[in-house]
N, C-alpha and C positions, 0 to 999 in steps of 0.2 A: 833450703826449705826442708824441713822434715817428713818425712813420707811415713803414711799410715798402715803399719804391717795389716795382712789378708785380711787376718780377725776383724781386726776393729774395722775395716773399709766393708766389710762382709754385716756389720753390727751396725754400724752407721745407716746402709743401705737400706736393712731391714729396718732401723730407725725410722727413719725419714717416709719408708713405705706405708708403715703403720699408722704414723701421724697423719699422712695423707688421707689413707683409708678413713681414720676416724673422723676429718674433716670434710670428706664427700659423705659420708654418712651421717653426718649432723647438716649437711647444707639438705641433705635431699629429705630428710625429718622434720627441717624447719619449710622449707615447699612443700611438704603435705601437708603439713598442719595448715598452710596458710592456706592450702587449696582446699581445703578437707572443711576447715572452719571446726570450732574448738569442741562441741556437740559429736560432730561425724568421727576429728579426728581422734578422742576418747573412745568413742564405739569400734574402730578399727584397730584402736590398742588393744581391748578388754576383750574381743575375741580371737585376738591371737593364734592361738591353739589349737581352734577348730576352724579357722576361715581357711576358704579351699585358694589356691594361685590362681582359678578363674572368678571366683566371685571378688579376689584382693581387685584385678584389672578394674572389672564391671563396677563396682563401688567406686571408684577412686576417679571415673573416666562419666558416670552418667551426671547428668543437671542435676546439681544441687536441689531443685525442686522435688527430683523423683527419690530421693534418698531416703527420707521418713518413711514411701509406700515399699522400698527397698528393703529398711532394716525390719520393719515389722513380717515380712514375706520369709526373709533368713529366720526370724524366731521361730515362726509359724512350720517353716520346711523340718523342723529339731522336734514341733511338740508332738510326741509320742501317742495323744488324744487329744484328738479334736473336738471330742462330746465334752469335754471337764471345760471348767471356766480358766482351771489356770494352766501356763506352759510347765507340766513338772521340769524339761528338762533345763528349760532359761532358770527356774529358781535352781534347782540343783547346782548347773554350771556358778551363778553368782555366788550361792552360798560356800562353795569352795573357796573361792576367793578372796570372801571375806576371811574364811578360817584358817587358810594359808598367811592372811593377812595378819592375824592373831595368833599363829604359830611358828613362820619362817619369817617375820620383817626383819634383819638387819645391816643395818645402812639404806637397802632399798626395801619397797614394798615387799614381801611377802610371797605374792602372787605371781612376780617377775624373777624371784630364784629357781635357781635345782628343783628344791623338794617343792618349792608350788607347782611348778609346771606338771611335775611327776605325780600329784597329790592330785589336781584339779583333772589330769586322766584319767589316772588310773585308780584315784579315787582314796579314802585313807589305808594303807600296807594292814594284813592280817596281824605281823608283828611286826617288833622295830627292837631291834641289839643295838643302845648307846654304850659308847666305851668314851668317854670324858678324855681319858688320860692316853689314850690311843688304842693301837693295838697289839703293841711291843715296845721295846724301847726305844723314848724318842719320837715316839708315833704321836698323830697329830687329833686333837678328837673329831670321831668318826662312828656313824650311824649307818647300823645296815638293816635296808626294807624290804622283808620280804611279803612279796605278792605268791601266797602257796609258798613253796620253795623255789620261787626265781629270786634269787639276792638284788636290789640294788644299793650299791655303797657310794655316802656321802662323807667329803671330808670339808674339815675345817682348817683349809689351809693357811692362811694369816691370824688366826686365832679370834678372828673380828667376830662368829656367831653363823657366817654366812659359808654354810655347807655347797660344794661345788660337786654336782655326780662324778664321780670316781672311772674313769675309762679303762674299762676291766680288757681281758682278750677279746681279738676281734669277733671271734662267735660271741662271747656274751654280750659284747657292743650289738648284733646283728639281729640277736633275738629281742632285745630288748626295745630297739627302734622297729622292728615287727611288732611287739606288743602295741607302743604308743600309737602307731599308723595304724592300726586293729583299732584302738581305742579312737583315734579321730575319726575315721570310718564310722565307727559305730557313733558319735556325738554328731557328725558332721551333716546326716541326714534322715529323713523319716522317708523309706521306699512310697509309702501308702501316697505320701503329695505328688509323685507323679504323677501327672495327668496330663489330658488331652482330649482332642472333641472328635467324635466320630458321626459322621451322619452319611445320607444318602440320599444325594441328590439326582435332579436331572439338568445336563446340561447339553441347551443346542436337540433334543430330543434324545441323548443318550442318557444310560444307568451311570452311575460314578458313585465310588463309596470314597468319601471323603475324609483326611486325617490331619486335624490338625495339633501342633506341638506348640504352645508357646516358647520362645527362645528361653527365658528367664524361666522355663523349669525345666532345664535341659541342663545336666552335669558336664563341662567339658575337659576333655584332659590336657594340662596345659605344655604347650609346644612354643618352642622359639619363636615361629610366628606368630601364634595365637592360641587358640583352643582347637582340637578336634575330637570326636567320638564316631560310634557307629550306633545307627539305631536301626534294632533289628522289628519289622512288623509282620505280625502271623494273622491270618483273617480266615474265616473259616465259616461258610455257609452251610444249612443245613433246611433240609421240608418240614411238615409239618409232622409227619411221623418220623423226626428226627434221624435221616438220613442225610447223610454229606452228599450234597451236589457241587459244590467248587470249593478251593482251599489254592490262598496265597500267601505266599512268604518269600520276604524279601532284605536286604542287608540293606540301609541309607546312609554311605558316608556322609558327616555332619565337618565340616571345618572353615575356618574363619580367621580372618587376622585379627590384633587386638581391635581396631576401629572399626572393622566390620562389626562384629560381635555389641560392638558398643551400640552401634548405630541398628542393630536390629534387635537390641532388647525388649521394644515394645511391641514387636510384629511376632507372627506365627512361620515354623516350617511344616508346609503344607506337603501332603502324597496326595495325588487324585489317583483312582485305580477303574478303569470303564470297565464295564461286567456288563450281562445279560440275560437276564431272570425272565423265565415264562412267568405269565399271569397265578398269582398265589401270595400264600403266607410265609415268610423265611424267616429262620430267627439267625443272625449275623453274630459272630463274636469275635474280638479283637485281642490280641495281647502283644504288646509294644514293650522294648527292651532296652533300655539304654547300654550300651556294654559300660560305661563308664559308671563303676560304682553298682552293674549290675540292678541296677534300679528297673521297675516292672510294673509294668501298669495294666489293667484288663478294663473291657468294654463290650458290655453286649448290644445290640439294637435289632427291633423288630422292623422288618422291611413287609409292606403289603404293598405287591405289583397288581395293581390293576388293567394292564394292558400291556 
């Protein structure tokens, strides 16, 4: 029987690995789609780019019912104003994609190569250097876009039309995935929809100033388990000649597994904090922090103790 020198057992290996790969990754594409249903699983392609690995979970895991109140919530968390009628940043993001569509299609859409994903970022390049015939001899046609003076280079390596990003040195690889991660950061959310309720109640005959967080506007960083962050709350009393009489602050680790997180998307995380205000006018103010994505939210409220 003839035996397969290192190479080829080494090629084989890799073979057979690759094949495998691509067919766990078509069966687990065709189980989304079929879990997702054909509406959802389009919406879950087409933002790609800017969907964060805790809203990929939340999406994929809540009742098919609460999805439509889901996607319209992710537009809404992007639109830049909330006074105008339209989302500029939902038309923005589409219209790239249509025009990557009408500028990078070939063989596949447009919007799913190189330069779309890079275009739909970071937006259309200041300039662009096409060299057709390459960049020396032999060279392959190739396209460089610069953002300011950060180069990025596209080649056309099987001559098919379909530019692949060129993996330059490691620093320019590093700075350049900083850019995009800056750019999904900045697409990926509007600080201002943080929010949350504060009030001030009385419970059982005590003062308590009450805070609460909805899960599903809470950013989480995602962890092998699950999601976690920290939310940091600052609270700050003052009299009526604006002098501070109490000041709170405090760090609340936030963390979940994925099913947990699923299963509390529709509830609140609540602080109660008991206090004790003599009889008078306070004006209260709050500002709450997600560390995750730095997001910030402020709250005032007028407390009048009667007794």
């Amino acid at each position: 029987m003839k035996r397969l020198s290192s190479k080829k057992r080494t090629f084989l290996c890799f073979s057979v690995l690759a094949l495998a790969l691509i067919f766990i990754q078509s069966c687990q594409s065709y189980r989304l789609k079929s879990k997702l249903g054909p509406e959802d699983a389009e919406f879950f392609s087409k933002v790609r780019y800017i969907i964060t690995p805790e809203e990929k979970k939340v999406f994929t895991e809540i009742p098919p019912e609460e999805r439509a109140t889901w996607k319209e919530e992710f537009w809404k968390r992007r639109d830049p104003d909330l006074e105008t009628e339209h989302n500029e940043f939902q038309e923005t993001y589409f219209s790239r994609i249509k025009e990557a569509n009408r500028l990078f299609t070939a063989g596949r859409p447009g919007w799913l190569t190189d330069r779309g994903e890079i275009f739909i970022l970071l937006g259309p390049p200041t300039n662009i250097d096409k060299h057709p015939m390459g960049r020396g001899p032999g060279g392959r046609p190739t396209e460089v876009w610069y953002y300011g003076f950060f180069p990025v280079v596209f080649i056309d390596e099987r001559g098919t039309g379909d530019y692949v990003r060129f993996q330059n040195d490691v620093i320019h690889i590093h700075k350049l995935n900083e850019a995009l991660e800056a750019a999904r950061m900045t697409l990926q959310y509007r600080t201002e929809f943080f929010d949350y309720l504060l009030k001030f109640e009385r419970e059982n005959g005590r003062q308590v100033i009450v805070v609460r967080i909805p899960f599903r506007k809470i950013w989480f960083k995602s962890t092998e388990e699950g999601g976690e962050t920290i939310l940091k709350l600052s609270l700050e009393v003052s009299d009526y000649s604006g002098q501070v009489v109490w000041a709170y602050e405090e760090d609340f680790p936030v963390k979940f597994s994925d099913k947990e997180l699923v299963k509390r998307i529709g509830e609140d995380f609540v602080v109660r904090i008991p206090v004790k205000f003599n009889k008078g006018k306070y004006d209260l103010k709050s500002v709450l922090i997600n560390k995750t994505g730095d997001e910030e939210g402020k709250k005032s409220l007028v407390l009048k103790i009667k007794d």
